[in-house]
C-alpha positions as MATLAB code, in Angstrom:
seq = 'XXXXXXXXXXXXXXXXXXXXXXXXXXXXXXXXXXXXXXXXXXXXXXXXXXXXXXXXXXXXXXXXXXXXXXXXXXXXXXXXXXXXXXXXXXXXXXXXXXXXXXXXXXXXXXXXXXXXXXXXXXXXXXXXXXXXXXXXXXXXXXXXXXXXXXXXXXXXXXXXXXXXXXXXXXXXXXXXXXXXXXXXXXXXXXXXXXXXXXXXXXXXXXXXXXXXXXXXXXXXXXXXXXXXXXXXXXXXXXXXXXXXXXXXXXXXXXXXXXXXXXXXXXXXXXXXXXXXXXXXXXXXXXXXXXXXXXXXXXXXXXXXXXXXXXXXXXXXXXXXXXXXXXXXXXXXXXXXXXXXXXXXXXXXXXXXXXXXXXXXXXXXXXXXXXXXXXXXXXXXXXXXXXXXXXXXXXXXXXXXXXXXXXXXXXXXXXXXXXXXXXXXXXXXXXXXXXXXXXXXXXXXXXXXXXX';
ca = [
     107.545   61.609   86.354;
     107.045   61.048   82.453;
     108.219   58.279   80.999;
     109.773   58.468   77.758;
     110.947   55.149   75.343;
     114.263   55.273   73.379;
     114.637   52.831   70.640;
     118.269   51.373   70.471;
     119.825   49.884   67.804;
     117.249   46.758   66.990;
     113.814   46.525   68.179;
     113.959   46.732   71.812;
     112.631   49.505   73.722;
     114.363   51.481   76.849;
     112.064   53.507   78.887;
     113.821   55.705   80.810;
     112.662   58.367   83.465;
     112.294   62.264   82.931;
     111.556   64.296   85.170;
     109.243   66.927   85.040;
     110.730   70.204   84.838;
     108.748   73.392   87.374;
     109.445   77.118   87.333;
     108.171   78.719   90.416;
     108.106   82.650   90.766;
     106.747   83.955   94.113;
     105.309   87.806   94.663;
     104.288   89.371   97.869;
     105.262   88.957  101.332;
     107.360   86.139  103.722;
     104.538   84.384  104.118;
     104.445   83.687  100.334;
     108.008   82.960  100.493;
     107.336   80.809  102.953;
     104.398   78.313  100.700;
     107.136   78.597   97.580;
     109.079   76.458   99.723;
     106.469   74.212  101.096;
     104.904   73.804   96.986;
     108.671   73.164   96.040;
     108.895   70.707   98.773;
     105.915   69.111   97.585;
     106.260   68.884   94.080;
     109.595   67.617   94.450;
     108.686   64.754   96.406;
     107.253   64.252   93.715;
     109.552   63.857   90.825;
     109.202   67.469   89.763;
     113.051   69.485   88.779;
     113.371   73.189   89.417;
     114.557   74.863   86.111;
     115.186   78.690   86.705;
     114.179   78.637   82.978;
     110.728   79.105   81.514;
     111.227   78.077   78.469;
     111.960   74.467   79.426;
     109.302   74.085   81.946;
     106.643   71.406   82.014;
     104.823   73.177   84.491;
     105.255   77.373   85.403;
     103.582   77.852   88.349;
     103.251   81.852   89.600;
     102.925   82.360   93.703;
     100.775   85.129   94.189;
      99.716   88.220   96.476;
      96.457   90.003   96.657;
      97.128   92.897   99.249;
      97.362   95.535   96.084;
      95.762   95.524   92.890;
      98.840   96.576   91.341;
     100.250   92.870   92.620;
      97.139   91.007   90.610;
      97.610   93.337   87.300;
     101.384   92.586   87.228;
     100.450   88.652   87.446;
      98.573   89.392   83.885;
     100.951   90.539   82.658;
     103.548   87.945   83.108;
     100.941   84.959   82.550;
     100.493   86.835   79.003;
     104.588   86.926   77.865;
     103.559   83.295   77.875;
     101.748   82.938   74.766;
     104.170   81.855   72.825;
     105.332   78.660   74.965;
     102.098   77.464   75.270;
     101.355   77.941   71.265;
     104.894   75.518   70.850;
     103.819   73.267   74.048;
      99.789   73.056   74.447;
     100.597   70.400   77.437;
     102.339   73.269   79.667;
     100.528   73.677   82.616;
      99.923   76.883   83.647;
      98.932   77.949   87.215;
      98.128   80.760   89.814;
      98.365   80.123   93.453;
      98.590   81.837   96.511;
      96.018   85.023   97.710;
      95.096   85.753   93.970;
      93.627   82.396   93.308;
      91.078   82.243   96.285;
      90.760   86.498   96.054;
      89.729   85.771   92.214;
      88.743   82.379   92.082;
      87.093   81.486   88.034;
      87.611   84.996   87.139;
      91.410   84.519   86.784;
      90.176   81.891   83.961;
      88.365   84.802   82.165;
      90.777   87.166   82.649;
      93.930   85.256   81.618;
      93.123   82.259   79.135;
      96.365   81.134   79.030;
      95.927   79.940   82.901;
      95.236   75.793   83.153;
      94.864   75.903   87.269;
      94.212   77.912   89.972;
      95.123   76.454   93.470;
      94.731   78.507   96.945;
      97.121   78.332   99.904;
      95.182   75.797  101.406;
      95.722   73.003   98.481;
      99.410   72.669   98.221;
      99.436   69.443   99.311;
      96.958   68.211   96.453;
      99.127   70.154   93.656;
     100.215   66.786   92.094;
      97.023   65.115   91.097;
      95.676   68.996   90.590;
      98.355   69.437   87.967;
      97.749   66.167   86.261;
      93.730   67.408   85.779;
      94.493   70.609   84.718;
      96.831   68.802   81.807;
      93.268   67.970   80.223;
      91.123   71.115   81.357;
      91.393   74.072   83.273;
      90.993   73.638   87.068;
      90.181   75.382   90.083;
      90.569   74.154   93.622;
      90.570   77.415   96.111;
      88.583   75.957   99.117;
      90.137   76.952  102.678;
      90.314   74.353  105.012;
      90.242   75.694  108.682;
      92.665   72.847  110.192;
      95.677   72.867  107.339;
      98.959   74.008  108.666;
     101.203   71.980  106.893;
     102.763   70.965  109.623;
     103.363   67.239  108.402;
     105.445   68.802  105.040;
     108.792   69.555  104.502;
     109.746   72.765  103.090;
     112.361   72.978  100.547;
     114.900   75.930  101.277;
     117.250   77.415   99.156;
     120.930   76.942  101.184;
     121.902   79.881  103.226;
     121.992   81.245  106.844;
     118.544   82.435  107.149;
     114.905   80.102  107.115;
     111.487   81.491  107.606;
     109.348   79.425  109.668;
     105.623   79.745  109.606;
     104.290   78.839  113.039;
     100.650   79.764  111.950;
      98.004   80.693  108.864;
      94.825   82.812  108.165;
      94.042   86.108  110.528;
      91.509   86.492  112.762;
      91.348   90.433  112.886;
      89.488   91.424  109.898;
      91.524   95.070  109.537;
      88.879   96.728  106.876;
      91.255   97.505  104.180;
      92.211   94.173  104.465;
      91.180   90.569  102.695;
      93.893   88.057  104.356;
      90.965   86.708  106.322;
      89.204   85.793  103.459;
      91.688   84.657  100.898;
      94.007   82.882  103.937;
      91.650   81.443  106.339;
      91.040   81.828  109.928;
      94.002   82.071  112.002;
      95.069   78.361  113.368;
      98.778   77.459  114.623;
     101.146   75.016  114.660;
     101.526   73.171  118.095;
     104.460   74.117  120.197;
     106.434   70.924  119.391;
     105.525   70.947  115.646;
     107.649   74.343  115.627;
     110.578   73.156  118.076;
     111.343   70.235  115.535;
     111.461   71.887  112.977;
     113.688   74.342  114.219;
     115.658   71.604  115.562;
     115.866   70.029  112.151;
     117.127   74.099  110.358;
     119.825   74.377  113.855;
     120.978   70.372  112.393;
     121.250   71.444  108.631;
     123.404   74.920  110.233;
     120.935   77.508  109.498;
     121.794   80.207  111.664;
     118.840   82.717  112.208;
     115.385   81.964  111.822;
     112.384   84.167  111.406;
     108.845   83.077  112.486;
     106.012   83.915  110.705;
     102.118   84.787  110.843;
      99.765   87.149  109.573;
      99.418   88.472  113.412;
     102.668   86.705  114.388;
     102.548   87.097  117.961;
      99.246   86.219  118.156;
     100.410   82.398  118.470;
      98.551   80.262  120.509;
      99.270   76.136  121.155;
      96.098   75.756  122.527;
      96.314   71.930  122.592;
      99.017   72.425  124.751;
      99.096   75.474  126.667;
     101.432   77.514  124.886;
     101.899   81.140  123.982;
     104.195   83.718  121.955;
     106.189   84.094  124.823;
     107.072   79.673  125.552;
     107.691   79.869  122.058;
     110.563   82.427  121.772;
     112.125   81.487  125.474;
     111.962   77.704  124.581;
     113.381   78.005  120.406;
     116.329   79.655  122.514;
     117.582   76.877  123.924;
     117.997   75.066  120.776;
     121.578   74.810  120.193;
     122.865   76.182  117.106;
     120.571   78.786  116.311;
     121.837   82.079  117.485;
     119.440   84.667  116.330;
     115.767   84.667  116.341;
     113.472   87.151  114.445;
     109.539   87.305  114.099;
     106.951   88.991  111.927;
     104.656   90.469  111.346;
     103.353   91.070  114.786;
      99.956   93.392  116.052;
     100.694   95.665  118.042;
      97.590   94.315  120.282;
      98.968   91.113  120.801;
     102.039   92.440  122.169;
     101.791   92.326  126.283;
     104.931   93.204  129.326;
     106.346   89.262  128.993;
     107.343   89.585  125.571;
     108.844   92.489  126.199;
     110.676   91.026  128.758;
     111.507   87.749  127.776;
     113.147   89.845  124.383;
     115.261   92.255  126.785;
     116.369   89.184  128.800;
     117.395   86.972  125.804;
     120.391   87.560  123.929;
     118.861   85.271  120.850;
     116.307   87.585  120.234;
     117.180   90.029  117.946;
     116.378   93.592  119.089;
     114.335   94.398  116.356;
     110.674   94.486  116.060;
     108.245   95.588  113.246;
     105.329   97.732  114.907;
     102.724   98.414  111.942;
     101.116  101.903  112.722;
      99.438  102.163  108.815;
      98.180  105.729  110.490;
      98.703  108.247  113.161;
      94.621  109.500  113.153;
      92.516  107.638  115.755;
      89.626  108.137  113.647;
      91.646  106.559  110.362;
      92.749  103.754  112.894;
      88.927  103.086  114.209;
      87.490  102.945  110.669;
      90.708  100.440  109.915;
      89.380   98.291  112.572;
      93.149   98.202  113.951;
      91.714   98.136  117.771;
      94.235  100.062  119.221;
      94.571  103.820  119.150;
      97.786  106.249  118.503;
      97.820  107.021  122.613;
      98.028  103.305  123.388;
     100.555  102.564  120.323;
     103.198  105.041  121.230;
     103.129  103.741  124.853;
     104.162  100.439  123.554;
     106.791  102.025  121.351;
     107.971  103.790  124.230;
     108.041  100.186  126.304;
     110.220   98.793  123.717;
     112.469  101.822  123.534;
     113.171  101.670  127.566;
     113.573   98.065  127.293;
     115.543   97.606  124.542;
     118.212  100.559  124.073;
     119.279  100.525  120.599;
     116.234   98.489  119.142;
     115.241   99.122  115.673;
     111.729   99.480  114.848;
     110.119   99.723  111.592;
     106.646  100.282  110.635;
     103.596  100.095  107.982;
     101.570  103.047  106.771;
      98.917  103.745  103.778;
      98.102  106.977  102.857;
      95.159  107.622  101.219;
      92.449  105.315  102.785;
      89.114  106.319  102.043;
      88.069  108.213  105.395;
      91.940  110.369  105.410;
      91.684  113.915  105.374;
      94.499  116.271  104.807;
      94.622  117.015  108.969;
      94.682  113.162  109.588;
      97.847  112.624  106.982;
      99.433  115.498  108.630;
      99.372  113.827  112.174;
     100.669  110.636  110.551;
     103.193  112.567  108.825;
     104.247  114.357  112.016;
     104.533  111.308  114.534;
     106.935  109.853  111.860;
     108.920  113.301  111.914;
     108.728  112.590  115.951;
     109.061  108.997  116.912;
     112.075  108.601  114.093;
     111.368  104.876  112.078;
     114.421  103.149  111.535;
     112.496  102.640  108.144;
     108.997  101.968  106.953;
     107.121  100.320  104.611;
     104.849  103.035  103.181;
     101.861  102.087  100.224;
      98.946  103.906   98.608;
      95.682  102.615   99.807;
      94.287   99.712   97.132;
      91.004   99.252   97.503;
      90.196   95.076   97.551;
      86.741   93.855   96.362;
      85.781   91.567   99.769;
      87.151   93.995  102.451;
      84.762   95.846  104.334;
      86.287   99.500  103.254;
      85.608   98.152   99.453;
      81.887   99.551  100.297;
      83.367  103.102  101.102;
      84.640  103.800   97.757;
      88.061  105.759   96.823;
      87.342  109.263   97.090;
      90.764  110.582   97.221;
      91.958  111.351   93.575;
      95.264  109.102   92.993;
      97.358  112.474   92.331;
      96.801  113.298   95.934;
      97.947  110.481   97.365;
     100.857  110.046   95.742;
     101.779  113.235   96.475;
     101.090  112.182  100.373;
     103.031  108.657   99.993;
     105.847  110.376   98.329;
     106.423  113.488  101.196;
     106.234  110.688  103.330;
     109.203  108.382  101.469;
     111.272  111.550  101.230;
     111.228  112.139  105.236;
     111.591  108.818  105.834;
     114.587  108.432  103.690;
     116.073  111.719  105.321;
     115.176  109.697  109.071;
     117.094  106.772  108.028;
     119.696  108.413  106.504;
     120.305  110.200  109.802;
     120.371  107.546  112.091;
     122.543  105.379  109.956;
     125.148  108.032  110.304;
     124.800  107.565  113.816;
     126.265  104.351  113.255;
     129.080  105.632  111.512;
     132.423  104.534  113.853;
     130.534  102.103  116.051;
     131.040   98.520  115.626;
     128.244   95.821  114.983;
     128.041   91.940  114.330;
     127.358   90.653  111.123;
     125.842   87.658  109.935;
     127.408   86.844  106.526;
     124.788   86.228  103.773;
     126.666   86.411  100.223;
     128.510   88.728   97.774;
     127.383   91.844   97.704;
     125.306   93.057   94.339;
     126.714   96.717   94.309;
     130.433   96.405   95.373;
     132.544   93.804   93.382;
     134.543   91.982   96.271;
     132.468   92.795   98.947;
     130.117   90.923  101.127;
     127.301   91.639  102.583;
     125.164   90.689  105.804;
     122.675   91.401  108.387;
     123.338   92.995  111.936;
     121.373   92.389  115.094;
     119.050   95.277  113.954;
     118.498   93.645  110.734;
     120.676   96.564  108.995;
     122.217   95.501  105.326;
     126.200   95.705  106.304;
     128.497   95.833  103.258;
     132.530   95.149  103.662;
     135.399   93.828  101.883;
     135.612   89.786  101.376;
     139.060   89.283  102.557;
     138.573   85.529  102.770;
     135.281   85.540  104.597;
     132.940   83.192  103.394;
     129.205   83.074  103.927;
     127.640   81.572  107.541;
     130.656   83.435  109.399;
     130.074   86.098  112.496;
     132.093   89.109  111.338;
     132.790   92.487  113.940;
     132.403   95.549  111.298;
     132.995   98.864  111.975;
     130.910  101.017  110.016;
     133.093  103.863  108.004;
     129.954  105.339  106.022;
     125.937  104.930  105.894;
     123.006  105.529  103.121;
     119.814  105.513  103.611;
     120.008  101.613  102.748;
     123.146  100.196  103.630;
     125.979  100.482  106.027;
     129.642   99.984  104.286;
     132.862   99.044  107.029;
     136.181   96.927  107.716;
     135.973   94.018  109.309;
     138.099   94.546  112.682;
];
């Protein structure tokens, strides 16, 4: 808070309270989703008011990612349309959390001048005083701290039907493209009854799905009490209220027969899983460090398939790491065209200063993989495409989200397979189960009636 006098008629001052007004902008993945709302939840607390305005913020603060380069570069960027608020306002604070921060650390000073603080995921909890310093002088405060979960804080959600959940932080795998482990921290989890209250508390304030979250998701362990992945799904379940259940993103070596099973035997459970492959070459996926090869991968798919009939699984893949020939993008490429994505999330290899494939350079010229990434967008889309058609006629159960953004006077909503379903309004409002039947299909989107 700031406290500001106001001189009445005579000579008596009023001091009255204003509060301090925070712009938050998030990039990247859930997980940074997930610390907007726990820094919102935070700084609130704390007297702070979210303006969706930057122009009338006392403090702009931007949530960052640091998989990509392209991610830190577009951070820049923004932080630099800024100039001319902080020539009018020399007191706005402002800051870079997130991946970026700890990735970076005092270069983000050099590189952006405009920046007054630079906070990593692991000092949320301190922003507060940390803004209040950084009023005076640039600050940095990126340390990890192998024991914060943030268990004790209270996120603040927007309203709606969905809430992410993150039962754990940090990785322990150390994938070689990748620099989680050293910008998040070693992996450490929430305990099993942190979790179950607040899922408790989402089922009491009538969220309706909830999504779990972790770097290696399914590698969950409540140690202090015995727990695994699989108590954790099977006992979330019997929360009343809640009525679908999602995770990501999981490792495919952390997956075992139980969670298999307990997601085939619960109804809760959405039947839907996200099975990161990021390449189809066992020697792309031993230099990767991803532990598991493609023989040992595709039995798993295959597991879930059996298990699961009508499961949709989507996947990860980078073309273009530094050890991918033409032969091993072709094998990728072809176990797409065979195993048949529901879709995929598909990126151009970034090398990241701190991962161990940093040291191997980036031999292959950018115009080649692009041309890779893109043959493999265009058969995905064409995959997709084809089995959304499939869907064309059937019927499927829709959570309602909102209004749609394409089609005035439509809504749209998530299925059991986590499908975008578009239909006519018709006096359904948001939070409502709807039965659609599905009249036509892109490669994005289902459109129906509701029956």
């Amino acid at each position: 808070m700031i406290w500001n006098p106001v001189t009445p008629a005579g000579s008596l001052y009023i001091w009255i309270r204003v509060a301090k007004k925070l712009f938050l902008e998030s990039y990247g993945c859930q997980m940074n989703e997930a610390d907007s709302e726990v820094i919102l939840g935070v700084l609130t607390k704390n007297g702070y008011e979210l303006t969706d305005s930057v122009s009338s913020a006392d403090v702009i603060l931007f949530n960052t990612c640091a998989v990509r380069e392209h991610a830190e570069t577009r951070i820049y960027g923004r932080v630099s349309q800024l100039s001319p608020l902080k020539n009018k306002n020399p007191e706005l604070v402002i800051g870079i959390c997130g991946c970026m921060s700890t990735h970076l650390k005092e270069k983000i000073l050099d590189e952006a001048p405009l920046v007054d603080l630079v906070v990593g995921p692991d000092s949320y909890r301190r922003l507060p005083e940390l803004i209040e310093k950084a009023v005076s002088e640039p600050f940095v405060d990126v340390r990890l701290d192998k024991y914060e979960t943030y268990a004790d804080l209270e996120p603040k959600r927007e309203s709606g039907v969905r809430a992410w959940v993150s039962i754990m932080r940090g990785c322990d795998k150390f994938c070689t493209f990748c620099i989680v482990p050293y910008v998040r921290g070693r992996e450490r989890c929430l305990t099993l009854p942190q979790v179950l209250s607040q899922v408790q508390e989402l089922a009491d304030e009538d969220y309706k799905e909830i999504v779990f979250l972790g770097q290696t998701v399914n590698s969950y362990r409540d140690k202090e009490n015995g727990f695994d992945f699989v108590d954790l799904l099977e006992k979330t379940s019997q929360i009343e209220g809640i009525v679908r259940i999602r995770f990501t993103s999981p490792h495919p070596i952390d997956f075992d027969d139980k969670t298999i099973e307990v997601m085939k035997n619960n109804s809760k459970i959405c039947p839907q899983v996200h099975l990161p492959l990021q390449s189809a070459s066992d020697s792309v996926l031993d230099k990767m460090k991803r532990r598991y090869n493609l023989s040992y991968y595709d039995e798993l798919l295959r597991k879930f398939r059996e298990a699961i009939p009508g499961i949709a699984i989507t996947t990860d893949i980078i073309v273009g790491f530094p050890t991918e020939t033409e032969e091993d993008f072709l094998k990728t490429f072809d176990y797409m065209q065979k195993v048949k994505y529901d879709s995929a999330f598909m990126f151009i290899y970034s090398p990241r200063p701190g991962a161990k494939a940093f040291n191997w350079g980036d031999p292959i010229p950018h115009a080649e993989k692009v041309k890779r990434l893109e043959s493999l967008i265009k058969l995905q889309e064409k995959i997709t495409l084809e089995i959304h058609r499939k869907e064309i006629g059937k019927k499927t159960l829709v959570l309602t989200e909102g209004q749609a953004k394409k089609e005035k006077g439509h809504l749209f909503g998530k299925n059991p397979q986590y499908k975008t379903v578009v239909f006519p309004q018709d006096g359904i409002k948001a939070g409502e189960f709807v039965t659609v039947s599905i009249k036509q299909a892109t490669p994005h989107t289902l459109l129906g009636v509701v029956e």
